[in-house]
N, C-alpha and C positions, 0 to 999 in steps of 0.2 A: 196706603195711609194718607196723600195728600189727598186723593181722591176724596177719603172722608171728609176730611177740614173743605174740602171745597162746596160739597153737596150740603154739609149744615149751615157755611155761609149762605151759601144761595137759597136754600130754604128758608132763612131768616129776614131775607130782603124779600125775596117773592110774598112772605108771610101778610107781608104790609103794604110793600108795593109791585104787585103781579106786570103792572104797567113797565116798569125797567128792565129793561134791554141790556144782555152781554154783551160785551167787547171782549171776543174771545183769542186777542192775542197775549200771548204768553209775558211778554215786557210793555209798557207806556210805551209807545214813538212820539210821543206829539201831535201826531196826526190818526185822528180814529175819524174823519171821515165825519161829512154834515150828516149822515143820517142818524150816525151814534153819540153826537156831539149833545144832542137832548134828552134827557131820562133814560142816560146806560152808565152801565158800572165795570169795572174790570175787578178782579182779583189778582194779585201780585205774592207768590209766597219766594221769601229767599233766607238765602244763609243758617240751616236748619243748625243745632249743636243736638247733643245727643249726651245723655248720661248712662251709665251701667248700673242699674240697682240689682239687690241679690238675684230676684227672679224673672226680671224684664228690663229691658232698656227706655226710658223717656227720653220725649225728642220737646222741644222746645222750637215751636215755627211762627216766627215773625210771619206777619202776615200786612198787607195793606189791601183794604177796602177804597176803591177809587172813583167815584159818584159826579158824574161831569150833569152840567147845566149850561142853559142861554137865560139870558139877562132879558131880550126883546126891548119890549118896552117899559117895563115894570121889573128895572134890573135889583132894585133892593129887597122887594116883596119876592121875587125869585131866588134871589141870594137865600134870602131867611128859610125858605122853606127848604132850598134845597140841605141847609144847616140844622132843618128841624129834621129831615129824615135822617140824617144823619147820625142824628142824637139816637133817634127811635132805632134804629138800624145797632147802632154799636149797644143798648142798652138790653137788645134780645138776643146778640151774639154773648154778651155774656152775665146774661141771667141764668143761673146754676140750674137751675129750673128745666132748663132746653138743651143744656149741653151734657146735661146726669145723664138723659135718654140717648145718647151716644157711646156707648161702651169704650171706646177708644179714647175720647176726647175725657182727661183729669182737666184740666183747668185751661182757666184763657184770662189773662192777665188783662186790665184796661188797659189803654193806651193812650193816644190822643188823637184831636183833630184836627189839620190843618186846610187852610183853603187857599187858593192862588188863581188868580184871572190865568186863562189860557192864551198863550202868544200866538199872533197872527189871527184872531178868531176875536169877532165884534161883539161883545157883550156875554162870552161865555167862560165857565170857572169850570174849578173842578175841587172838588172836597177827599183829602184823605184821610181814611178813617185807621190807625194803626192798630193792631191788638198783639199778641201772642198766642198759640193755643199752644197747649202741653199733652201731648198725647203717649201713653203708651202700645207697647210690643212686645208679648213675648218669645224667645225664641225657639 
């Protein structure tokens, strides 16, 4: 099941920006390394609930989208855009549109964005992007 939420994510980034690079550790450490410090992203899913309905169970998965950037020389105009994919990123994860053709995946709640300069790292942020997806199971 996570597997799915993972592969429509990533499909959705790749859709627009094929240039983006995994960071394919399982938690944030702080340290993902200068080579993924520019145009990569991580996925974080945690803390899943789960309901019982008559004939299948729904899982409700927090999920964080995590979109790291460098500032360089042109740290505002980088900032922005790395803010504009982000918009463009969370606006086709959940466009009903993209996630109907997922059988599994019912819904994906908006979330929000936050952003935060990266500590120890000269000029570079990271963007995250929060959603939900609700996915059913039957048994």
């Amino acid at each position: 099941m996570i597997s799915i939420i993972r592969s429509y994510i990533k499909s959705q980034i790749l859709a627009n920006y094929p240039d983006l690079k995994e960071n394919k550790s399982a938690f944030y450490d702080d340290d993902i390394g200068e080579i993924l410090i520019d145009r990569s992203y991580q996925i974080t899913i945690s803390n899943i609930t789960n309901t019982l309905r008559t004939d299948y169970r729904e899982y409700e998965v927090p999920c964080t989208l995590s979109i790291f950037g460098t500032g360089f020389r042109n740290e505002i105009s980088n900032y922005d855009t790395l803010l504009d994919k982000a918009l463009c990123i969370l606006d086709n994860i959940i466009d009903l549109r993209k996630f109907e053709t997922v059988p599994q995946i019912v819904n994906v709640f908006n979330g929000s964005i936050l952003s935060e300069q990266l500590i120890n790292t000269d000029n570079s942020f990271k963007v995250d992007i929060n959603f939900t997806v609700t996915i059913a199971y039957t048994e």
